[in-house]
N, C-alpha and C positions, 0 to 999 in steps of 0.2 A: 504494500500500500504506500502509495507518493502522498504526505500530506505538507501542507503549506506552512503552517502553521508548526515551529520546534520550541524545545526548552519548555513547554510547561504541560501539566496534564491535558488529558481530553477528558468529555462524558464528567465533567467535577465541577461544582462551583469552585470559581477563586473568588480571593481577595487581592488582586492584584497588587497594593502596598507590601502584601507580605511573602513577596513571590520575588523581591530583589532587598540586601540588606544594607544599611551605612556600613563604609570604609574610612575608618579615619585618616583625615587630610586623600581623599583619592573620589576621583567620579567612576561610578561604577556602571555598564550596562549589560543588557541581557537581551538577545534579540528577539523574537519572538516569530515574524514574520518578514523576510527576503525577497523578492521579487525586482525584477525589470519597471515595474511598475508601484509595487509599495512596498515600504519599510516599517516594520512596527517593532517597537524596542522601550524597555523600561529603562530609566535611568535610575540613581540615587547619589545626590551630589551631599559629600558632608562640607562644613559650616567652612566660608574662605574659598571653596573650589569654585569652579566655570568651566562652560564653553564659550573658548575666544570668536570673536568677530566672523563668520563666514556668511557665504549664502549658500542657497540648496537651489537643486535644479525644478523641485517640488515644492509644493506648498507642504507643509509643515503644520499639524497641531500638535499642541501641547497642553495635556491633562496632568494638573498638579492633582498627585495622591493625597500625599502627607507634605507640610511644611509651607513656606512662602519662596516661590522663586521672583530673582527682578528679573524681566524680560526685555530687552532693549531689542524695537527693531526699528532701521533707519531711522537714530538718534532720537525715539520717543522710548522713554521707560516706562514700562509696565509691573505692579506689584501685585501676583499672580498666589492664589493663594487653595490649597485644599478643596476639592470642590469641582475647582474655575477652569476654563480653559483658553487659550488662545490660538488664534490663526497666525504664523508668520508666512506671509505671500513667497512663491518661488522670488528666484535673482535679487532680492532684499536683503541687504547684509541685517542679519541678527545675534545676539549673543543671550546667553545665562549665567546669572552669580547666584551664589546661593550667600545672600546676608548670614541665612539660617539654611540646616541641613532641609534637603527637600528629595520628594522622588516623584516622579513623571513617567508619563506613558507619551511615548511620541510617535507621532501618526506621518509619514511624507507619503503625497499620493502623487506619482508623476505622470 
């Protein structure tokens, strides 16, 4: 059987927050879903970490599990919090700090 979908159970509810852990001082990911055309990936950034400045060739969201991530895209900050989520448009340079540890589920659909 070819499925799409690695790294986590099938036929199970999750918890998604509890499916990737803090590292301290390190960003941690976990992929979930690969493709030519989508990417889906858990992150967990502890307290002081980031993703520096890029853009993606996709549009990009991002769903805060736990914590508050800032979000900067093309020089507007966003304070993203448990819950929330936000769209970063393709070719838009954006970045992530974490003030505070945080973990994310990040969605690019190309």
């Amino acid at each position: 059987m070819n499925t799409l979908i690695k790294n986590i159970p099938f036929s199970k509810i999750l918890t998604l927050k509890e499916l990737i852990s803090y590292q301290e001082g390190q960003v941690v990911s976990r992929t979930i879903a690969q493709t030519p055309s989508v990417n889906i990936s858990l992150f967990s950034l502890d307290k002081g970490e980031g993703i520096s400045t890029h853009v993606t060739s996709g549009d990009a969201m991002v769903q805060i599990l736990d914590g508050v991530a800032e979000i900067t895209i093309d020089n507007n900050t966003f304070t993203v919090k448990a819950g929330e989520a936000i769209i970063m448009p393709s070719n838009i340079p954006h970045a992530l700090e974490a003030g505070e540890r945080f973990k994310m589920l990040l969605t690019i659909i190309r």
